[in-house]
Each structure stands twice: as C-alpha cells, then as structure tokens.
ZAKELUM-488704 format. One line per 5 residues: number of its first residue (from 1); their letters; for each residue x, y, z of N, C-alpha, C. Coordinates in nm, 3 decimals, m for minus. Layout:
NUM	A	X Y Z X Y Z X Y Z ~ ...
This chain:
1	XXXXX	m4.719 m1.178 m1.435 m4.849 m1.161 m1.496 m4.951 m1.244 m1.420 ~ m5.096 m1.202 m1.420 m5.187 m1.288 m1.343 m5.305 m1.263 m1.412 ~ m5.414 m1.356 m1.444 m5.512 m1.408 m1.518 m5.594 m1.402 m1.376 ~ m5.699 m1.322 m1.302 m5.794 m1.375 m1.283 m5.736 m1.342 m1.113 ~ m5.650 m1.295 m1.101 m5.571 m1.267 m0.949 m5.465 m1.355 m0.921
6	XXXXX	m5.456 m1.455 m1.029 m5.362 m1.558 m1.026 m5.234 m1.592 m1.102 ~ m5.110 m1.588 m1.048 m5.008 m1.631 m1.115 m5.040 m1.767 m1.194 ~ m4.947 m1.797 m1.279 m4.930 m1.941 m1.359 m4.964 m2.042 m1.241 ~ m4.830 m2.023 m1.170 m4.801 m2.130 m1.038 m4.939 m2.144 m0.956 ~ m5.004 m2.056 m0.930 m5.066 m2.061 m0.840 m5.258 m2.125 m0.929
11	XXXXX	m5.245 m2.071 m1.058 m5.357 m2.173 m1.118 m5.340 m2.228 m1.155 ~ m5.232 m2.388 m1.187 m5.188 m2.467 m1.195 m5.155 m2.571 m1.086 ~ m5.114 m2.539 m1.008 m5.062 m2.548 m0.883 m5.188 m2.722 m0.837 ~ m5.129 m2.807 m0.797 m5.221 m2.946 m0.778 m5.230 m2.893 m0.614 ~ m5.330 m2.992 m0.564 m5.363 m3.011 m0.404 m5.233 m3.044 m0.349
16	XXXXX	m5.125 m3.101 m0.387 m5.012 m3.109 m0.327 m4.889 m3.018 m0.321 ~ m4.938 m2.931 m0.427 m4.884 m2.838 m0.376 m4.701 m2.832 m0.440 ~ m4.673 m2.963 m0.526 m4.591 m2.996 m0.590 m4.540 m3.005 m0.691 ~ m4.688 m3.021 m0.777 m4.691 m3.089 m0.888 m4.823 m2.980 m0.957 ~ m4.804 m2.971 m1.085 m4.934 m2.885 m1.191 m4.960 m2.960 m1.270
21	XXXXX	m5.103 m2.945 m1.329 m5.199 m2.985 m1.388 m5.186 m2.883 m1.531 ~ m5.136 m3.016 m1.583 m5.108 m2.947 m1.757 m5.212 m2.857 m1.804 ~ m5.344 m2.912 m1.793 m5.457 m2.898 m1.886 m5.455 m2.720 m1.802 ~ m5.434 m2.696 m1.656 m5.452 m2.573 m1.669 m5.356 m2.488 m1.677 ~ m5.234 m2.531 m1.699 m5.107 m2.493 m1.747 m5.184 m2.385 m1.910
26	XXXXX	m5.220 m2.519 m1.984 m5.220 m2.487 m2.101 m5.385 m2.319 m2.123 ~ m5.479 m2.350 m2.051 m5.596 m2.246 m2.021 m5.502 m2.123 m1.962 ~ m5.400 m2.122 m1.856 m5.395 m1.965 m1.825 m5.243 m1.948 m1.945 ~ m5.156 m1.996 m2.001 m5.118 m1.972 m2.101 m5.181 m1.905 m2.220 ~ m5.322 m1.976 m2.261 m5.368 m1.932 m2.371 m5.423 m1.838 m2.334
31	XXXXX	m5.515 m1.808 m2.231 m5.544 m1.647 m2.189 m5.529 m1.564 m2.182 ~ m5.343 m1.557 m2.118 m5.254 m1.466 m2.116 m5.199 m1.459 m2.289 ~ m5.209 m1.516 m2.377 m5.184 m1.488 m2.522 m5.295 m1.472 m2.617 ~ m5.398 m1.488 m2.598 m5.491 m1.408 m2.651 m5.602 m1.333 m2.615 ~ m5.619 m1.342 m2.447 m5.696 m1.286 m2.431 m5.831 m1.364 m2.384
36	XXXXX	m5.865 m1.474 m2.413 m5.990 m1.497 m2.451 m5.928 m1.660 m2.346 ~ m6.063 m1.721 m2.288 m6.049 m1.873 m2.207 m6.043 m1.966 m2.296 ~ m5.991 m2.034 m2.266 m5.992 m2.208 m2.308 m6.075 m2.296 m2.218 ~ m6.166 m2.345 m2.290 m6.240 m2.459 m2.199 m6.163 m2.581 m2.161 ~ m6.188 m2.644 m2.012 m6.159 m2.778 m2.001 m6.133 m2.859 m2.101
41	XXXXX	m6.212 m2.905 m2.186 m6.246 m3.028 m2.305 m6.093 m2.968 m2.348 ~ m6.083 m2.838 m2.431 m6.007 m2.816 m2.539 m5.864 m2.813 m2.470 ~ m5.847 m2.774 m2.333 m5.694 m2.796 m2.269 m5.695 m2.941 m2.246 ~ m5.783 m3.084 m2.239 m5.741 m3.187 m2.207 m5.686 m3.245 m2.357 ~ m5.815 m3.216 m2.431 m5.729 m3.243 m2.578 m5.646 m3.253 m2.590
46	XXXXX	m5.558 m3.094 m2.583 m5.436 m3.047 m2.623 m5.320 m3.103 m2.519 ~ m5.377 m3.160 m2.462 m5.259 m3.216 m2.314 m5.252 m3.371 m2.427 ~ m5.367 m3.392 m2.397 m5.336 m3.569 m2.485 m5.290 m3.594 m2.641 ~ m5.300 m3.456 m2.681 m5.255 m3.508 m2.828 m5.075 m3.439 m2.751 ~ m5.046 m3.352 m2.690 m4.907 m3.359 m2.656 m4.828 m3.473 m2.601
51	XXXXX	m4.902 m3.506 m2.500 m4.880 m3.650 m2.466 m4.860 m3.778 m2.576 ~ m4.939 m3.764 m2.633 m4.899 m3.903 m2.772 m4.768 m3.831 m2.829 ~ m4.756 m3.708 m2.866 m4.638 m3.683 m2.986 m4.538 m3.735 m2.919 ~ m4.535 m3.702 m2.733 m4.397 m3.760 m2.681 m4.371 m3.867 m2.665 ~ m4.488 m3.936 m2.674 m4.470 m4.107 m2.683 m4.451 m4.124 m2.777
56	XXXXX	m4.493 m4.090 m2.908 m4.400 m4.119 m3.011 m4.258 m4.113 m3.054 ~ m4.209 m3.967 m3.022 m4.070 m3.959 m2.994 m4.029 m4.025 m2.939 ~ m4.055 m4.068 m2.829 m3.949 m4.143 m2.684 m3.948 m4.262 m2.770 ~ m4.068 m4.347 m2.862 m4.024 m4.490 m2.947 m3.955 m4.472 m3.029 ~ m3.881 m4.325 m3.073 m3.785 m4.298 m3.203 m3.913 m4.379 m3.348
C-alpha cells in the first residue's frame, strides 16, 4: 500500500536510512486507516503518551 507514492518504509524512513521516525510511522498508518492526515502535533503526542505507557511498564 502507498499514501502519497510512498510505502510505510519509505515515509518513515530517517536520513540514515536505518532507523524511522515514529511520529510518521503513526501519520501514514492513520491515513492508510481512515483516510484522512494526521498532523505533526497530534502524531508527536501520540508517540509521547506511547512512550510514557512503556516507561511505565518497563518500572512494573
């Protein structure tokens, strides 16, 4: 599937070429499931409130 001419990998995909960038992990995910963009602000959100739940877990 591709959003925009772009696979997942490839709009995610960091300058290194190694490593992806959650926040746009989470924008071509939500695109491809509803249709409609996710702004910056609302994918960093959703990266940082994921980020705390796993820090919470990992302290049990």
């Amino acid at each position: 599937m591709t959003i925009g001419n772009k696979t997942l990998e490839e709009f995610a995909r960091n300058a290194d070429g190694q490593t992806y960038d959650g926040r746009k992990v989470a924008q071509w995910l939500f695109e491809a499931m509803t249709g409609k963009p996710m702004s910056d602000a609302e994918a960093a959100d959703l990266v940082r409130e994921a980020q705390e739940r796993a820090a919470r877990r990992r302290k049990g």
